[in-house]
N, C-alpha and C positions, 0 to 999 in steps of 0.2 A: 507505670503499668507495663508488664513484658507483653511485648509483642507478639501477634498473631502471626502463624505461619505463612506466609506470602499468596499462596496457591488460595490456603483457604480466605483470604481475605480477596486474593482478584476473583475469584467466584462469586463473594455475598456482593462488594461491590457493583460487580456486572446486574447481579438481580435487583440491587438496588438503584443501578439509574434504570432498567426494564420499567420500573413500577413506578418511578417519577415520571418517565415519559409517557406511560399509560394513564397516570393520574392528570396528565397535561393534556392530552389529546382531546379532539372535543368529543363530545358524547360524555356520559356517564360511564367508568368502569364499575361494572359487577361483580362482585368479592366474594362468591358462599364462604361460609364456617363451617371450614373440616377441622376435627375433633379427632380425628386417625389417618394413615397414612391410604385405608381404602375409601375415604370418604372423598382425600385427598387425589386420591388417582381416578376416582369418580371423575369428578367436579373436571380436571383436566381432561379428559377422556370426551367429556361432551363440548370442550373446546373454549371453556373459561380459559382468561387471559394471567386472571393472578387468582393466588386464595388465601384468604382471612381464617388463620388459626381463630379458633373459638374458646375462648377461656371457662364460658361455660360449658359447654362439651368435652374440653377435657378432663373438667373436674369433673363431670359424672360420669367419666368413663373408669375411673379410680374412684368411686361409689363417693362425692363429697361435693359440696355447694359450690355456687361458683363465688369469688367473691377473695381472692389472695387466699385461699384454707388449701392449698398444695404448697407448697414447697417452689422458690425458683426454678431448683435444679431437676421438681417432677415435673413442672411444665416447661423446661427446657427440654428435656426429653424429650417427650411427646411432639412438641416442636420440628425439632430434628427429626423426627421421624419423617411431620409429615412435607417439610424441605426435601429429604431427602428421594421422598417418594415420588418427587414428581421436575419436571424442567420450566413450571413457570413459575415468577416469582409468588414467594410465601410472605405473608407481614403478621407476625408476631403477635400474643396479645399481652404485652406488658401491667395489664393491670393498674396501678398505682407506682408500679418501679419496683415491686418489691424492697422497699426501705427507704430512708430519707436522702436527701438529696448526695451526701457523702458515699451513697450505696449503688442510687442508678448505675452509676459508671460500669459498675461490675454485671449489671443485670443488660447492658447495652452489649458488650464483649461476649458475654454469653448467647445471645441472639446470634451476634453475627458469624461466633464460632456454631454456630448452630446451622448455619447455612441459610438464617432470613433477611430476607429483603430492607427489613423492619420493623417497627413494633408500634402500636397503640401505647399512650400512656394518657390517664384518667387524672383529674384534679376533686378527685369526690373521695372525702375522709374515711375512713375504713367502718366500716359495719356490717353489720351481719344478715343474713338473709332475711326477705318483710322489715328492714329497720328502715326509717326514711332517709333519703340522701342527705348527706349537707355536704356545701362546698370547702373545700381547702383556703385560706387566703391566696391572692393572684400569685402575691410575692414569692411565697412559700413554693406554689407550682414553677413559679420560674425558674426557681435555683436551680431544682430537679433540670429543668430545661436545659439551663445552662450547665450543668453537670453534662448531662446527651453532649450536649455539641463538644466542650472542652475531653472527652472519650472518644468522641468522632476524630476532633484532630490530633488527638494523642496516638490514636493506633492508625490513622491514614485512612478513614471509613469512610464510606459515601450514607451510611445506615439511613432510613428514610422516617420520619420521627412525626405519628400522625397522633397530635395533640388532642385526647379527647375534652369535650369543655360538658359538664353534668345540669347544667344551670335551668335545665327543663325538668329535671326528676326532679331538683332541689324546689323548684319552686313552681311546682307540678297546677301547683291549685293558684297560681299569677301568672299568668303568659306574659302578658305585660311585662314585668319584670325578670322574666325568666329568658325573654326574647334580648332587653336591654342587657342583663351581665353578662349572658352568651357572646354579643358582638364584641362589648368590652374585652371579656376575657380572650376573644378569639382576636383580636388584633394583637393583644398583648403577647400570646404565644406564636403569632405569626412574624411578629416583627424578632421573636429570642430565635427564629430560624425553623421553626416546624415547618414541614412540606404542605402539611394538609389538617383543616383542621376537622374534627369530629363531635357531631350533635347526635346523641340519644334522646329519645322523648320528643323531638320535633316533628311534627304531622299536620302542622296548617302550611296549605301552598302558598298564602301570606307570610309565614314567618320564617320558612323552607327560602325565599326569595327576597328576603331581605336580610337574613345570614349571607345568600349569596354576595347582596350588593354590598352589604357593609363590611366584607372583611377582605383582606388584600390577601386572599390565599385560598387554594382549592379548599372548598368545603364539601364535606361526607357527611352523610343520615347513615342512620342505622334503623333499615326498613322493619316495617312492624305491620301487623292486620290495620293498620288505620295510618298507614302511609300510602300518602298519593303513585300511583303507577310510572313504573318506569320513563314511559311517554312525557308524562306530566315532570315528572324528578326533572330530564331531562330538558326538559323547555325551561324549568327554573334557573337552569345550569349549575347544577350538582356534578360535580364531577366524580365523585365516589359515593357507591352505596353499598352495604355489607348486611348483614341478616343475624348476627349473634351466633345464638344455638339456635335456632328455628332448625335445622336440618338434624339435630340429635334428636332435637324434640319427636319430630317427625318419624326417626329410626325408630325411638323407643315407642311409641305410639303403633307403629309396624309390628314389634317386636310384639309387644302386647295385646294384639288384634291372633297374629298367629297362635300364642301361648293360650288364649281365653280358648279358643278352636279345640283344640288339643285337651284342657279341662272339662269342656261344656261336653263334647259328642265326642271326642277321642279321635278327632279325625284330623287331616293335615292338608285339605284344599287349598287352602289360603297362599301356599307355596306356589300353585301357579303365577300370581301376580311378581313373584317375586324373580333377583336374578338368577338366570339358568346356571347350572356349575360349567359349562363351556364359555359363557359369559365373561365369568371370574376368573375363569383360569386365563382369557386372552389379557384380561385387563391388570392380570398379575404378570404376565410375560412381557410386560414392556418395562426395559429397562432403562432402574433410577440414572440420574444425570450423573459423572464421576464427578 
């Protein structure tokens, strides 16, 4: 594999022990999902520490589902973007790897030539939007695994590798069961070397805290309307939580409130709530990191 330019590899590294020592620290880190580089200079601007590219948000910001239907090289873009937009660290959303395990490698060098921190990678089989999840075999997720790290020591990376585990969507209708291949799975990827591991679909402060206890490595939620509160996260000792697209949602939900205004009575109140343009233009005058 040819090697990264030096400069830009001592920059992603840097961001990428930032984000290990934030994910160590006690407390819970908070991660929003920006989806653009203004959502990303938002989110920094009110003093978040790191920010979670959102894979769903970027695919609906290029009108397409979320769900791997971009391109690596269109969500390495946007990526980069929103790296560049801002000085604290960014972590990737890898998706599935974009390809099988022979492929990762190339999709981790692209991150980090991108300028992130990191990346999420998923062990949930590819399908299409409303299709139910099923999992990957462990095995199969590991290789990938072991692909990251064998890229990591090939180019000199510190790249920060937050293992996601599906095993709550897959077995959405068994907790029971859904709780038991979680910790499996999550020790398994924690011992190939992931930083941190990550659960979607977990929302009982029960099963939230015995993820914690049963895996030898920082464990992440990804908060939802029926995730326990920050307070609570934190007392279970989560040490990461992240939001998806909840904040595009949110955009477009805005966006759609103004637009209805505008068809219904032809009018454009709704803009008060909104940012001032003296607002935007301060929070576009601060400049990106070199």
């Amino acid at each position: 594999m040819q090697a990264i330019d030096q400069d830009i590899l001592a920059t992603a590294n840097g961001q990428s022990r930032r984000l290990r020592d934030l994910v160590g620290q006690p407390g819970t880190l908070v991660m929003p999902g920006a989806y653009d580089g203004l959502s990303a200079r938002l989110f920094e601007s009110m003093g978040f520490q790191a920010i979670q590219c959102s894979s769903g948000g970027i695919a609906a910001g290029q009108a397409q589902p979320d769900g791997e239907m971009l391109t690596r090289e269109q969500t390495l873009s946007v990526s980069r973007t929103i790296a560049e937009a801002v000085a604290v660290p960014v972590n990737g959303d890898g998706e599935r790897g974009y390809g099988e395990a022979h492929e990762v490698g190339d999709t981790v060098r692209g991150y980090v030539e991108a300028g992130c921190a990191g990346m999420n990678i998923e062990d949930s089989a590819p399908h299409l939007p409303g299709e139910p999840f099923t999992l990957i075999p462990v095995a199969e997720h590991l290789e990938k695994l072991d692909a990251m790290m064998a890229t990591k020591r090939e180019l000199g990376s510190e790249f920060f590798v937050n293992a996601r585990v599906d095993s709550f969507m897959a077995f959405r209708d068994d907790p029971g069961v859904a709780l038991e291949e979680g910790i499996v799975r999550g020790k398994a990827y924690a011992a190939a070397g992931a930083d941190c591991i990550f659960f979607i679909g977990a929302t009982s402060p029960d099963a939230i805290g015995q993820l914690v206890r049963g895996i030898p490595a920082p464990v992440s939620i990804l908060a939802g309307a029926q995730t326990p509160p920050l307070a609570l996260l934190h007392e279970l000792g989560v040490a990461r939580v992240s939001y998806g697209y909840a904040f595009a949602l949110a955009a477009g939900a805005a966006i759609r409130r103004l637009a209805e205004e505008v068809l219904e009575s032809g009018t454009i109140t709704g803009i008060r709530d909104a940012m001032t343009v003296p607002e935007l233009a301060q929070l576009m005058q601060r400049t990106a990191p070199e």
